[in-house]
C-alpha positions in Angstrom: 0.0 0.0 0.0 1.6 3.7 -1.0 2.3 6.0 2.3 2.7 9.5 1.9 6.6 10.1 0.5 7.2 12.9 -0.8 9.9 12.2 -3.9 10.1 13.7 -7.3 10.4 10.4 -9.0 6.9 9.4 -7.9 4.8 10.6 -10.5 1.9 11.8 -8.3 -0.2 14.9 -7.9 -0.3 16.7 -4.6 -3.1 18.9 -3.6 -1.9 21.3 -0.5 -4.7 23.1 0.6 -4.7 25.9 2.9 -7.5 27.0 4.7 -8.1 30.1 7.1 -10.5 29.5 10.3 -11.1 31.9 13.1 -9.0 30.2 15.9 -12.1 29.5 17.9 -13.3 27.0 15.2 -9.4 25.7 14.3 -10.5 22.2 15.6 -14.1 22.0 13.8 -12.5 21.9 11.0 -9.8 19.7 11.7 -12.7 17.1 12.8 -14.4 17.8 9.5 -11.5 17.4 7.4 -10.6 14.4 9.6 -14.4 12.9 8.8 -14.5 13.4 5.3 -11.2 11.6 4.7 -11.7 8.7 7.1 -15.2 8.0 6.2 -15.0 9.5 1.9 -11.8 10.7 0.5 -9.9 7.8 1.4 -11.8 5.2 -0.6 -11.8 7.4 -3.6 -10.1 5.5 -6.6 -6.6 7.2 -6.9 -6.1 8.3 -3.5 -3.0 7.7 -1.7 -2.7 9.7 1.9 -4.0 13.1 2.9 -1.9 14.4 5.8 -3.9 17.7 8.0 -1.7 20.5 9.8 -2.9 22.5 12.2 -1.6 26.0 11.7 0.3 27.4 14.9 -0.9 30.7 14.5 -5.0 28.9 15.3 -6.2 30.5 12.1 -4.6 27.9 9.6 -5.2 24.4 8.4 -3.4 22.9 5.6 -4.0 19.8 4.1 -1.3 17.6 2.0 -3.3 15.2 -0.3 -1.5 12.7 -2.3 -3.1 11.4 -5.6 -2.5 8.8 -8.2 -3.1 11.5 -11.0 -4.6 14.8 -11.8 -8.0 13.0 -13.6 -8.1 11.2 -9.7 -7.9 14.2 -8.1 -10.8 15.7 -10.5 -13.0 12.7 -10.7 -13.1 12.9 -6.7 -14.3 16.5 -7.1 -17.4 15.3 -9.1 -18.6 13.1 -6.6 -21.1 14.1 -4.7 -20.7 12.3 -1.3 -17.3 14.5 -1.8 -19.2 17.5 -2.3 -21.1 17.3 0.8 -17.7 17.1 2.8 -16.4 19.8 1.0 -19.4 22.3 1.6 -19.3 21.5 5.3 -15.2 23.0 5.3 -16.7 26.5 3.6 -19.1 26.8 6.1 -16.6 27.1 8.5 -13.5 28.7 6.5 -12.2 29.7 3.1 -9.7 27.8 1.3 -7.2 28.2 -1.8 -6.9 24.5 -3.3 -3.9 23.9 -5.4 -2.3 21.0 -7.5 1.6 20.6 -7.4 4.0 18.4 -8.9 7.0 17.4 -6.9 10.0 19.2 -8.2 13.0 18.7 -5.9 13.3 17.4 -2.4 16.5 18.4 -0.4 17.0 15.8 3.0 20.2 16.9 5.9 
């Protein structure tokens, strides 16, 4: 089973996600986030890990999804059952979804 590595020779597409919360609600929406990927995201065809950060600063939440490919990634988005997850994160923040490719990683 793939585990979330992050190495340019991999081949797969990352989502990193930031979302901005008030700090009161920093948790809700690491619960919700937590939820939809235990119970939806995680049995999506094409989807390898999905790692959630809480922010330091209480206001940010970052998620670090790892797909098989971009049309993974996309096909996800149509689902509806992932819809419903995702609506429930706006209610409670506002996020800036974005697709990377790997392109170098530097280790000590």
């Amino acid at each position: 089973m793939p585990v979330s590595t992050i190495d340019a020779t991999a081949g797969v597409t990352t989502l990193i996600n930031q979302f901005t919360v008030a700090p009161e609600r920093q948790q809700e929406l690491i619960d919700v986030l937590d939820q939809a990927t235990e119970q939806v995201m995680r049995h999506q065809p094409g989807f390898i890990a999905a790692n959630i950060h809480a922010g330091l600063d209480g206001t940010h939440v970052a998620n670090y999804a790892q797909w098989e490919s971009e049309e993974a990634f996309r096909a996800m988005l149509a689902n509806p059952e992932c819809q419903e997850h995702m609506r429930a994160a706006a209610q409670i923040s506002s996020f800036e979804p974005v697709l990377y490719r790997v392109a170098s990683v530097h280790h000590r």
